[in-house]
N, C-alpha and C positions, 0 to 999 in steps of 0.2 A: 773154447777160447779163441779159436781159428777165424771163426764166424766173427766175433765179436771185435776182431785185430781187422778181420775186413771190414766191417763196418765203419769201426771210427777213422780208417785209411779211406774209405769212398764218401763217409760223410764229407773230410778234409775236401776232397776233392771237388763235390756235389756244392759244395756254400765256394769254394775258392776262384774255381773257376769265372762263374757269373761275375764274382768282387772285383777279382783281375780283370777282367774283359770291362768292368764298368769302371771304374781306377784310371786302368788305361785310356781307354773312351770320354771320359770326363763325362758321364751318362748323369742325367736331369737327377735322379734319387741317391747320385753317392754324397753329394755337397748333403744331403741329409742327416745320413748317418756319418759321413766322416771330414763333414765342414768343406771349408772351401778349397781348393788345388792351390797346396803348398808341396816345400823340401818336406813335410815331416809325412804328408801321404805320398810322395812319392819314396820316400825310406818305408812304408808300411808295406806300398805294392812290393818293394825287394820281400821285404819278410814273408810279406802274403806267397811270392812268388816260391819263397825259395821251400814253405812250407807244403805246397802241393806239388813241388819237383819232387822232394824227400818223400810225401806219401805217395807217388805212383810208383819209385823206386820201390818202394818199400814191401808193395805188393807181389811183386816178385822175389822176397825173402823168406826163409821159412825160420828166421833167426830173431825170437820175441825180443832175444835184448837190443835187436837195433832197434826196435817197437816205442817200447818205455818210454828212452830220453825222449825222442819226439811230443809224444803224447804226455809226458810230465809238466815240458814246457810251456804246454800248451794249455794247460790245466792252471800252471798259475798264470800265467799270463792271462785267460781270458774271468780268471776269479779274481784278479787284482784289478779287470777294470770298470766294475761299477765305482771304487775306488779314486781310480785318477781321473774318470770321466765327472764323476763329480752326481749321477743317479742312475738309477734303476731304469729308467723309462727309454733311452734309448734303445733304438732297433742293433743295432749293434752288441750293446751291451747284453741285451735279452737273450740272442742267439749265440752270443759267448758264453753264458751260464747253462742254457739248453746242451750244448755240443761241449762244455767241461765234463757234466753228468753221463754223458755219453761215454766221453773217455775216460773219465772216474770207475767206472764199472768195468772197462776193460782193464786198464791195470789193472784191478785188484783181480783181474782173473790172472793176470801177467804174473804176480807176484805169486801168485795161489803155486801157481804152475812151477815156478821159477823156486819155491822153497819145497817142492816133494823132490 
C-alpha cells in the first residue's frame, strides 16, 4: 500500500510540475489543452499548485488518512471532466482518467488497510 500512496503522490508531482511551469509560462501547448490565458486558468494554476504542494508534503507522512481526501478529490474531480469539458478526446481529459485509475487503486488499498 506504501508503494502505491508513493506512486500516485509522485505521479501528482511528475504531470504537475511541467503543467505549472507551462500555465505559468504561457508555453505554445497549454492554449491546447486548457484554451486560452484566462482568470479561470489562472484559478486552475492555484489548484494545480496547491495540489502538488499537498503531495510533496504528503510524502513525508506516514498517516494514510491525510492520503485519501486528497486522492478522493481528485478521483472525482478528474472523472467529472470528460463531463464538463464536453469529450473524450482531449489530452487533458485522457491523462485525468489515466491518473484517476491510478489513484483508484490506491484508495481501495487505503480503505483495505484502513478497515482491518
Amino acid at each position: 500500500m506504501k508503494k502505491m500512496i508513493r506512486l500516485s503522490l509522485l505521479l501528482n508531482m511528475a504531470v504537475l510540475i511541467p503543467v505549472c511551469v507551462g500555465l505559468l509560462s504561457n508555453a505554445p501547448w497549454v492554449e491546447h489543452g486548457y484554451g486560452p490565458e484566462t482568470a479561470a486558468r489562472g484559478i486552475l494554476l492555484s489548484i494545480y499548485g496547491a495540489i502538488l504542494l499537498v503531495s510533496a508534503l504528503l510524502l513525508f507522512t506516514h498517516d494514510v488518512r491525510l492520503v485519501a481526501p486528497l486522492l478522493l478529490v481528485q478521483v472525482v474531480y478528474k472523472l467529472t471532466t470528460p463531463f464538463t469539458v464536453g469529450n473524450f478526446a482531449n489530452p487533458v481529459v485522457i491523462s485525468n482518467i489515466v491518473i484517476a485509475v491510478v489513484h483508484m487503486a490506491t484508495l481501495m488499498l487505503i480503505l483495505r488497510e484502513l478497515r482491518r
